[in-house]
C-alpha positions as CSV (number, residue, x, y, z in Angstrom):
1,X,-2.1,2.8,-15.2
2,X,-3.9,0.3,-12.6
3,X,-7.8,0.1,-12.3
4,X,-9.5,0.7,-9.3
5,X,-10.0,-3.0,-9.6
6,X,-6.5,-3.7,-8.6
7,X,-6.9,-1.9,-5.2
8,X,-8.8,-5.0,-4.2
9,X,-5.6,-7.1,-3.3
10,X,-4.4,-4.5,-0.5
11,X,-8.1,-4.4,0.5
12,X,-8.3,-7.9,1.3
13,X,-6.0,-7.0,4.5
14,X,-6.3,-3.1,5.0
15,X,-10.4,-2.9,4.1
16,X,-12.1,-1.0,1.5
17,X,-11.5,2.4,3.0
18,X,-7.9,1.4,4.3
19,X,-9.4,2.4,8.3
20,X,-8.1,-1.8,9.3
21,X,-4.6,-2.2,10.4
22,X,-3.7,-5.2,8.2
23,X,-3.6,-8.7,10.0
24,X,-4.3,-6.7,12.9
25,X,-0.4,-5.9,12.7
26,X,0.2,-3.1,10.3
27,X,-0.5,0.7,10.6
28,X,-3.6,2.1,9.5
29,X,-3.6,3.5,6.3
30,X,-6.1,5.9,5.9
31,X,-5.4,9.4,6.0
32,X,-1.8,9.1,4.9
33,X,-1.3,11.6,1.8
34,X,-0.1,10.0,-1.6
35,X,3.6,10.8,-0.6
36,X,4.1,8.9,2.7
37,X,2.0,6.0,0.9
38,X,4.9,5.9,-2.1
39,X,7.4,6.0,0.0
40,X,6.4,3.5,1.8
41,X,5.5,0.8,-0.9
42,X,9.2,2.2,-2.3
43,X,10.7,0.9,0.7
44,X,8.7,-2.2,1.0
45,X,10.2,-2.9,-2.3
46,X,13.7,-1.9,-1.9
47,X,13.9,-3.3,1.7
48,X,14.1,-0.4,3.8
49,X,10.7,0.2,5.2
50,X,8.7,-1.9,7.0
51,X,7.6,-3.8,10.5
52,X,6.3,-7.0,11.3
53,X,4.3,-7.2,7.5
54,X,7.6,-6.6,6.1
55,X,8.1,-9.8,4.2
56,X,4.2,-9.7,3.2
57,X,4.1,-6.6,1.7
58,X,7.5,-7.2,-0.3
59,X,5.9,-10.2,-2.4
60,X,3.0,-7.9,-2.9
61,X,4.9,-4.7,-4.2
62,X,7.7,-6.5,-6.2
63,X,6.3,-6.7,-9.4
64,X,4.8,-3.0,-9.2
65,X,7.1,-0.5,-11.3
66,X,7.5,3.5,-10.1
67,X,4.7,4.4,-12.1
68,X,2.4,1.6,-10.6
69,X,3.3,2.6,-7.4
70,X,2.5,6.1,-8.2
71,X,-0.7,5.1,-9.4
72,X,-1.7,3.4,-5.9
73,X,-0.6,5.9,-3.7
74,X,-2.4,8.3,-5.2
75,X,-5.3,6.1,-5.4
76,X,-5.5,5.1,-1.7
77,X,-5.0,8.8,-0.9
78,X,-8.2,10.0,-2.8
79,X,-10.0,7.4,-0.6
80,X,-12.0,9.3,2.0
């Protein structure tokens, strides 16, 4: 399972409480539940999700298995 710590890396470009749309291009993150964030890092991954940070975000979630994935969304989710 990830630390908190590795949060940090989306942080860089959606902020610490997920309220900035990355890059000033992507959707804002906060609020979303745990399910609409795993699908969406499942189709970042996969190739079938995704707008102008499409190519960004797949270099970010390609090493990340299910269960790291899992682990995020539910993360980012808890984040109020």
């Amino acid at each position: 399972s990830l630390s908190a710590a590795s949060l940090a890396a989306c942080a860089g470009c959606h902020g610490a409480d997920f309220s900035k749309p990355a890059l000033g291009k992507s959707q804002v993150v906060k609020g979303w539940d745990a399910a609409k964030i795993e699908a969406s890092l499942k189709g970042y991954k996969d190739g079938t999700y995704g707008g102008p940070m499409k190519g960004v975000m797949a270099g970010q979630v390609k090493n990340l298995s299910e269960a790291d994935i899992k682990d995020i969304a539910s993360q980012i989710a808890a984040i109020k």
